[in-house]
C-alpha positions in Angstrom: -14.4 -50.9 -40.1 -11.2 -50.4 -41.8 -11.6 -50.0 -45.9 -8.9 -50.6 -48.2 -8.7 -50.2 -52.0 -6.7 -49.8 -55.2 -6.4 -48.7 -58.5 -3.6 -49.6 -61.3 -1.4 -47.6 -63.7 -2.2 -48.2 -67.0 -0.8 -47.6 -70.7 -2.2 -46.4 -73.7 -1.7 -49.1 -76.1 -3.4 -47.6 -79.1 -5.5 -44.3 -79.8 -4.4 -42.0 -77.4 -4.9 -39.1 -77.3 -8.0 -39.5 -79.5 -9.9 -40.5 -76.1 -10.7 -36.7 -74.8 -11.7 -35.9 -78.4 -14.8 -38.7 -79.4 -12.1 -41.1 -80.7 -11.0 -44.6 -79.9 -8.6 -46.3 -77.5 -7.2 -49.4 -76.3 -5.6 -49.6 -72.8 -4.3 -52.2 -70.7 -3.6 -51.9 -66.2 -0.6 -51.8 -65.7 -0.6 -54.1 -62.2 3.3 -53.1 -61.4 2.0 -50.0 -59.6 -0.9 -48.7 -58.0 -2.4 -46.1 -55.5 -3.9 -47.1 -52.3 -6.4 -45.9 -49.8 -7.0 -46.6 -46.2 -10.1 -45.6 -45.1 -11.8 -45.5 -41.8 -14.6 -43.8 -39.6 -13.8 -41.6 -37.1 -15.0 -38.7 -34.9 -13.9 -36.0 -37.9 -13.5 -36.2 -41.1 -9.9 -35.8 -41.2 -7.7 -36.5 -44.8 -3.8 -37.3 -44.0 -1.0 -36.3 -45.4 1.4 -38.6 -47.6 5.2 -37.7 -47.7 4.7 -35.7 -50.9 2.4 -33.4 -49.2 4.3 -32.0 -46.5 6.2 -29.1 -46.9 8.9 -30.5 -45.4 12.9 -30.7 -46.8 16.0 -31.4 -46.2 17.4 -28.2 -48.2 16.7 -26.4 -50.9 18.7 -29.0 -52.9 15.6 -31.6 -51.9 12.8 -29.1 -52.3 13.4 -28.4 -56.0 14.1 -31.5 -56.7 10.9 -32.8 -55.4 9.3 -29.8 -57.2 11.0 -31.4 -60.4 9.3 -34.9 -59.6 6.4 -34.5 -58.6 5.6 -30.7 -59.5 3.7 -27.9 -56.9 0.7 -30.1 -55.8 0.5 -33.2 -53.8 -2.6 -36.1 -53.6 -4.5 -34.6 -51.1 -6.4 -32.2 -53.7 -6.9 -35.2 -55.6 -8.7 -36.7 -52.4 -10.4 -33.4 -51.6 -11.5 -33.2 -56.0 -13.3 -37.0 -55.4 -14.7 -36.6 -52.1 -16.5 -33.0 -53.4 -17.1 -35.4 -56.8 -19.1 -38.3 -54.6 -21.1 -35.9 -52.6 -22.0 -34.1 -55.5 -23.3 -37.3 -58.0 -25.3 -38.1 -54.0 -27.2 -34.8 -54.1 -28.2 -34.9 -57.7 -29.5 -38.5 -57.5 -31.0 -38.1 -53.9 -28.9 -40.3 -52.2 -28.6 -39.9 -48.4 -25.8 -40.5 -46.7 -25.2 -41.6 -43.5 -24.4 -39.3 -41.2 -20.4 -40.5 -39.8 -17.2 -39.0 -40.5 -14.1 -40.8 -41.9 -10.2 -40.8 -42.2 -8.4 -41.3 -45.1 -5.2 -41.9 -46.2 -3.1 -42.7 -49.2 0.1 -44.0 -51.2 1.2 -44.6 -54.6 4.0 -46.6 -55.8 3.2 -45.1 -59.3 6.2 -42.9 -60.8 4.8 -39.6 -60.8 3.7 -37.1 -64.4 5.3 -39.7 -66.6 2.0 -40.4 -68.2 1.1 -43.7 -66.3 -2.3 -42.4 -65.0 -0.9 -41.9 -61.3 -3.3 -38.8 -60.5 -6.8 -40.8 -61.7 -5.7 -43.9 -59.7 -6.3 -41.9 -56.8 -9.3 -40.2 -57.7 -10.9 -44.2 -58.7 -9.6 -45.4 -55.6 -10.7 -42.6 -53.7 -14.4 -43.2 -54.8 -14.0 -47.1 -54.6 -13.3 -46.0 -51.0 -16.1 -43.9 -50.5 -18.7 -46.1 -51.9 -17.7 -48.6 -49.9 -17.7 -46.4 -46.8 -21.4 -45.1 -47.4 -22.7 -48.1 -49.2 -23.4 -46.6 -53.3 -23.3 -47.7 -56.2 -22.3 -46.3 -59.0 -22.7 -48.2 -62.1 -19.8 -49.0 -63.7 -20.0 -47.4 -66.6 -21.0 -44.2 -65.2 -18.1 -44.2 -62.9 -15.3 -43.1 -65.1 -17.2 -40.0 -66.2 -17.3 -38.8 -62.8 -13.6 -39.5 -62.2 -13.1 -37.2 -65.2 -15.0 -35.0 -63.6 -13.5 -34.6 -60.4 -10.5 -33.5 -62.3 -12.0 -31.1 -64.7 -14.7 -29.8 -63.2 -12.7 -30.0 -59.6 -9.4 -28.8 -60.7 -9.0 -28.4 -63.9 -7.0 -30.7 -65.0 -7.4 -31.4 -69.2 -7.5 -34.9 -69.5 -9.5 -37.7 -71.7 -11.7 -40.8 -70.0 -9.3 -43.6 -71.5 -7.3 -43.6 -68.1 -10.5 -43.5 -65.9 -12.5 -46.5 -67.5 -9.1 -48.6 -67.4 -8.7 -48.2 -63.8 -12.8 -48.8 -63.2 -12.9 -51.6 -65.6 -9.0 -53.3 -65.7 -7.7 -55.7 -67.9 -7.5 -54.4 -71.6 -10.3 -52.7 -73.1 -11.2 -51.3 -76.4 -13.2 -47.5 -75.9 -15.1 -46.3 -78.1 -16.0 -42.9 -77.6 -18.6 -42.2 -80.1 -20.0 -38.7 -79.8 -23.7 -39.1 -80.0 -23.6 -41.5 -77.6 -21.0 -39.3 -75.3 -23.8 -36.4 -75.5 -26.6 -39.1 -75.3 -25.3 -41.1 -72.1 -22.1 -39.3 -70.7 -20.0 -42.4 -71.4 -18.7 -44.5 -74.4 -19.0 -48.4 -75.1 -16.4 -50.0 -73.2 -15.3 -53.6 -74.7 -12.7 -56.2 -73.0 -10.4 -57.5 -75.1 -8.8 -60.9 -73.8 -5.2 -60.3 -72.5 -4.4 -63.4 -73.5 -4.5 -62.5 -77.4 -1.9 -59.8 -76.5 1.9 -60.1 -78.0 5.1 -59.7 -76.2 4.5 -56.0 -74.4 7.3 -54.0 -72.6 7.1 -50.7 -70.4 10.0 -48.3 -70.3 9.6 -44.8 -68.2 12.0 -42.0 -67.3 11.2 -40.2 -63.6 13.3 -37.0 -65.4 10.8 -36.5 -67.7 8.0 -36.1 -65.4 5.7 -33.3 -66.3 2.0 -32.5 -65.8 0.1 -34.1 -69.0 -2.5 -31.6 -68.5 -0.5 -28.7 -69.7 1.4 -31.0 -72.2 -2.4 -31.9 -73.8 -3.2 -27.8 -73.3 -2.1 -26.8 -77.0 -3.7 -29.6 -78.7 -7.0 -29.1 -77.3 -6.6 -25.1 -78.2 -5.8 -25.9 -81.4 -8.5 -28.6 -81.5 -11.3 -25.9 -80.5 -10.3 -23.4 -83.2 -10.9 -26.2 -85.6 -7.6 -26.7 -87.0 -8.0 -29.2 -90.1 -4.6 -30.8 -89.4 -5.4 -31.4 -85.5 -8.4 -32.7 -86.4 -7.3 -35.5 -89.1 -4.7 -36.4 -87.3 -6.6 -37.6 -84.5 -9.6 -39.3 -86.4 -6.4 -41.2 -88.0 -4.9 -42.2 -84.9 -8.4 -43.2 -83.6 -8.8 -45.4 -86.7 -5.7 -47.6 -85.5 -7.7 -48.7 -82.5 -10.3 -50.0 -84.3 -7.6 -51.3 -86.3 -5.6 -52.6 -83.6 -7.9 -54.7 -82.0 -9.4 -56.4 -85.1 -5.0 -57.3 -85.3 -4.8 -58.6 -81.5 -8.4 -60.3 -81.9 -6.3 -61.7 -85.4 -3.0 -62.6 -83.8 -1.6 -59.9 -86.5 1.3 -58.8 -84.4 3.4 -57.7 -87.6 0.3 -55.2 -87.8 0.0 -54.4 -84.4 3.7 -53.7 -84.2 3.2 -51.5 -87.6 -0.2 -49.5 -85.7 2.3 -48.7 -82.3 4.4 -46.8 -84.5 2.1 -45.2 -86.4 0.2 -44.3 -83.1 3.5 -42.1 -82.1 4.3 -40.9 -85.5 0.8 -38.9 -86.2 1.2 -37.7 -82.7 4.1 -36.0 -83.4 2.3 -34.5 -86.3 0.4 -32.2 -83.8 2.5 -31.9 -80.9 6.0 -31.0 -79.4 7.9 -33.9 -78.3 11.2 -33.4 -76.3 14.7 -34.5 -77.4 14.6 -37.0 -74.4 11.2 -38.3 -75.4 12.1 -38.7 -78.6 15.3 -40.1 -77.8 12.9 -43.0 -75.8 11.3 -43.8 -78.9 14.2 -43.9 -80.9 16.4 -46.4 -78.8 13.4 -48.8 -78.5 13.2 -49.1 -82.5 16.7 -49.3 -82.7 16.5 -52.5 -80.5 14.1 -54.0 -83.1 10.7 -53.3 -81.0 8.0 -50.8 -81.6 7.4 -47.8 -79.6 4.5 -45.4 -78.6 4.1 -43.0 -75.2 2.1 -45.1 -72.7 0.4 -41.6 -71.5 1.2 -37.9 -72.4 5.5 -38.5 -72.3 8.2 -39.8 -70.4 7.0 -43.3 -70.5 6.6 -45.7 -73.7 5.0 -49.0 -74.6 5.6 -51.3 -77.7 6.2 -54.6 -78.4 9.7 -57.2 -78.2 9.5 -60.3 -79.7 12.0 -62.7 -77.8 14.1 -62.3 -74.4 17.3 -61.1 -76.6 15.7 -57.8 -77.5 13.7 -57.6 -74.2 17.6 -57.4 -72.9 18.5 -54.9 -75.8 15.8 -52.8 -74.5 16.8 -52.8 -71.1 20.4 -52.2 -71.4 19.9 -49.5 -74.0 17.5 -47.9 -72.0 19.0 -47.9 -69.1 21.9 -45.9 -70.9 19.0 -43.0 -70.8 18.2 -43.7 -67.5 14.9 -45.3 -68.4 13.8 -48.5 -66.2 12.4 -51.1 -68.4 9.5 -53.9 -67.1 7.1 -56.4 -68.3 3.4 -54.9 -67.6 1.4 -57.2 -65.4 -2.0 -57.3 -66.4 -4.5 -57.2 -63.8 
């Protein structure tokens, strides 16, 4: 029995990075990219190596500049994190499983640390894998959490549920991570919103810019802890134009939308450092005429374009930066 599965980028349209602090998100899959797994039993259980995990190079040359892409870890710890994850949530709910090993393997056409949600694809469709493999279900609301688990408890990785409950669920979902219920249930109420209603949306990333959003989140959350006032307001606001944003798609407000997007990024750089090459992202897509936001934690952004002339602005100005530009295909 051979098992395949996938998981999707996705983008932050609105909220984040409100999500790993009880605030409110909307997301879309981003269907361009994803990771997959191949899974099938065998005598051991035996995890194999993609490209990026063997320590392998042509010269030094190629060594650091894989080290600049993709940074010091490859995807099997991610494998490792969600198989340790799975067996874990088994032995606390007293779930047996069978008794048979399993190979896996896995590849990711998503650009690596440029805040498209590359790392958690694998994790989600790591454990799609596995369930499949040993026949459990996890419900689906349930599921995210322990994605986020695998890489906080598992490896530390500081991080928020929006990505995780994209991937599980798809599509384009409004979060709501309320935080009575969060301590009541471990997860937050998770609403579609029709991808239909959504406006003219473009994707631009830059594979220079790729860093590890865990230690680009790391101040915020320190400074979150202490209980700094101005950390704290400033991501209740930006959790406010969620809400706000999906009363404006369910609406067909896009002049508000577009106003939200901008907003999003603009409290966000309130509270944390953004690079002259991020910011020069951000600035070239509002000089074109469209919004702009980051998608994740940097190096890639998300807004709005209204006709095919500015879609073209975008993608010859960005490309100036070295940034590709695409139309996000909702899944």
């Amino acid at each position: 029995m051979i098992i395949e599965t996938h998981a999707y980028a996705r983008a932050g349209l609105l909220g984040n990075p409100s999500d790993g602090y009880f605030g409110k998100t909307i997301a879309i899959i981003i269907g361009n990219f994803g990771a997959h797994i191949l899974l099938f039993e065998s005598p051991e259980l035996h995890i194999e190596p993609s490209e990026s995990d063997l320590n392998i190079f042509k010269n030094i040359h190629d060594l650091i500049e894989k080290i600049n892409a993709q940074g010091y870890y490859g995807g099997d710890r991610l494998i490792k994190a969600a198989i340790r994850k799975f067996y874990k949530y088994c032995i606390q709910n007293k779930i047996k499983l069978d008794s048979k090993n399993f190979s896996i393997r896995y590849s990711s056409s998503i650009p690596r640390q440029v805040g498209l949600g590359g790392s958690s694809a694998i994790i989600t469709a790591t454990m799609r894998a596995l369930m499949k493999f040993y026949r459990v279900k996890i419900p689906k609301e349930i599921l995210p959490t322990i994605i986020l688990e695998a890489e906080i408890e598992e490896l530390g990785i500081n991080a928020g549920l929006q990505d995780r409950v994209i991937q599980v669920y798809e599509g384009c979902i409004y979060m709501d991570f309320n935080h009575e219920l969060m301590e009541k249930q471990k997860h937050g109420i998770y609403q579609p919103i029709d991808p239909q209603k959504l406006p003219k949306l473009y994707l631009a990333y830059k594979t220079s810019l790729s860093k590890i959003s865990g230690q680009v989140l790391n101040e915020v959350k320190m400074r979150y802890d202490r209980g700094d006032t101005e950390v704290h307001q400033t991501l209740n606001q930006i959790a406010d134009l969620a809400a706000k944003g999906r009363e404006a798609i369910e609406n067909g407000d896009v002049e508000q939308l577009n106003c939200l997007i901008n907003k999003n990024f603009d409290l966000r750089s309130k509270i944390m450092r953004i690079s002259p090459d991020n910011q020069e992202l951000i600035q070239t897509a509002r000089a074109c005429g469209a919004s702009a936001k980051f998608a994740g934690s940097g190096g890639s952004i998300i807004g709005i374009y209204t006709d095919n002339n500015m879609l073209n602005r975008l993608i010859v100005n960005l490309k100036k930066h070295n940034a590709r530009v695409i139309k996000p295909y909702i899944i």
